[in-house]
C-alpha positions as CSV (number, residue, x, y, z in Angstrom):
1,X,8.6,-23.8,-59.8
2,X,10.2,-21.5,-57.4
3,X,13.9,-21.7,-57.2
4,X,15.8,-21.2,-53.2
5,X,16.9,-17.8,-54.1
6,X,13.4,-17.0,-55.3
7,X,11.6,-18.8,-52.2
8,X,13.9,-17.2,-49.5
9,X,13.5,-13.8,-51.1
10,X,9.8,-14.2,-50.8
11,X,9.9,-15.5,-47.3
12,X,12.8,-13.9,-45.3
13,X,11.0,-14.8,-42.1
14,X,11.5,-18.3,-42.7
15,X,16.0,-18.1,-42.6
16,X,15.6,-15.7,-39.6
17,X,13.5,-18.7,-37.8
18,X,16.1,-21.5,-39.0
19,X,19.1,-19.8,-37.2
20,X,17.2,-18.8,-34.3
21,X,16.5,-22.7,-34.0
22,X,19.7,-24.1,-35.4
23,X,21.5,-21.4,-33.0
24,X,18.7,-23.1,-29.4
25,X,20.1,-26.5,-30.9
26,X,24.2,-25.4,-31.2
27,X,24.2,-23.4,-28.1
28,X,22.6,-26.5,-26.2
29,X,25.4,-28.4,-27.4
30,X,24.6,-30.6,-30.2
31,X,27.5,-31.1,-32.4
32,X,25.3,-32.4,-35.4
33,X,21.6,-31.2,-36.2
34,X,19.0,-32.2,-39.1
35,X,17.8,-28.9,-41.3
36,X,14.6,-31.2,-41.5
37,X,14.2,-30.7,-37.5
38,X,14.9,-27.2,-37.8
39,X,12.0,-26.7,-40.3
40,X,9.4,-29.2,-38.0
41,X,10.1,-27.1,-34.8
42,X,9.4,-23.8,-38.1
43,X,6.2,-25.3,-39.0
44,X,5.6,-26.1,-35.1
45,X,6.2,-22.9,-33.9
46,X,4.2,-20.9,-36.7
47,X,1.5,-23.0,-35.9
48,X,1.4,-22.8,-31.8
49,X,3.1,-19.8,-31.0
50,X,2.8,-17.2,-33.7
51,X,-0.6,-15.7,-35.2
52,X,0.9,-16.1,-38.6
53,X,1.1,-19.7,-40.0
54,X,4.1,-19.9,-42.4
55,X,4.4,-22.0,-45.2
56,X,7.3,-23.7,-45.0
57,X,8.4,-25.8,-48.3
58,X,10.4,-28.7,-47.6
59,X,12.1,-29.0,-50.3
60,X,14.3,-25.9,-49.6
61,X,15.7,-27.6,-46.2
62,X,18.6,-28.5,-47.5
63,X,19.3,-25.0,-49.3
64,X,19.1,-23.2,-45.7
65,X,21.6,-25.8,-44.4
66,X,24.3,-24.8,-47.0
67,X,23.5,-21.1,-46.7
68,X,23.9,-20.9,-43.0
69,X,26.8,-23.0,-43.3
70,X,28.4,-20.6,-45.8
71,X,26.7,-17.3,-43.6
72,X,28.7,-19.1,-40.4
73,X,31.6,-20.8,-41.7
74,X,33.2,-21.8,-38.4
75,X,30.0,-24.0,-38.5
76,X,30.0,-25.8,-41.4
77,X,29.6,-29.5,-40.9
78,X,27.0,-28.6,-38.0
79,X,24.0,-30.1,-40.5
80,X,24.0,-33.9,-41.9
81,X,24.0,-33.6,-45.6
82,X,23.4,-36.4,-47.9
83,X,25.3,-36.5,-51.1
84,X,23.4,-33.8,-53.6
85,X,21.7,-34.9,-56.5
86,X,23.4,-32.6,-59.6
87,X,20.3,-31.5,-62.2
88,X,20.8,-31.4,-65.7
């Protein structure tokens, strides 16, 4: 099982595309977006608009919401979060 770090090194493309998004949704205004609706209009997108079709794993949508939250720190609390499950 991949881990984030492993996923997003593997697929750099895939954090470019999430702020590009998050960044359409901020600049239009919106004080609070989903990281789940960031990674539908992904998936969308690589599917419509781009000849490559990405594979976009959704259980790393949460993962790209802290990291561009930490990358853009006057931003953080832009992305509902739920309370994180902690792994043993």
């Amino acid at each position: 099982m991949l881990t984030f770090q492993q996923y997003h090194e593997r697929n750099p493309q895939i954090y470019e595309e999430f702020k590009r998004f998050a960044f359409l949704l901020i600049n239009r205004g919106h004080k609070k977006i989903g990281s789940k609706q960031v990674f539908e209009r992904i998936r969308w997108e690589s599917m419509i608009e781009k000849t490559e079709r990405y594979k976009v794993n959704n259980n790393f949508t949460v993962d790209y919401a802290y990291k561009f939250e930490s990358d853009f720190p006057y931003l953080e609390g832009i992305f509902y979060h739920r309370a994180r499950r902690i792994k043993n």
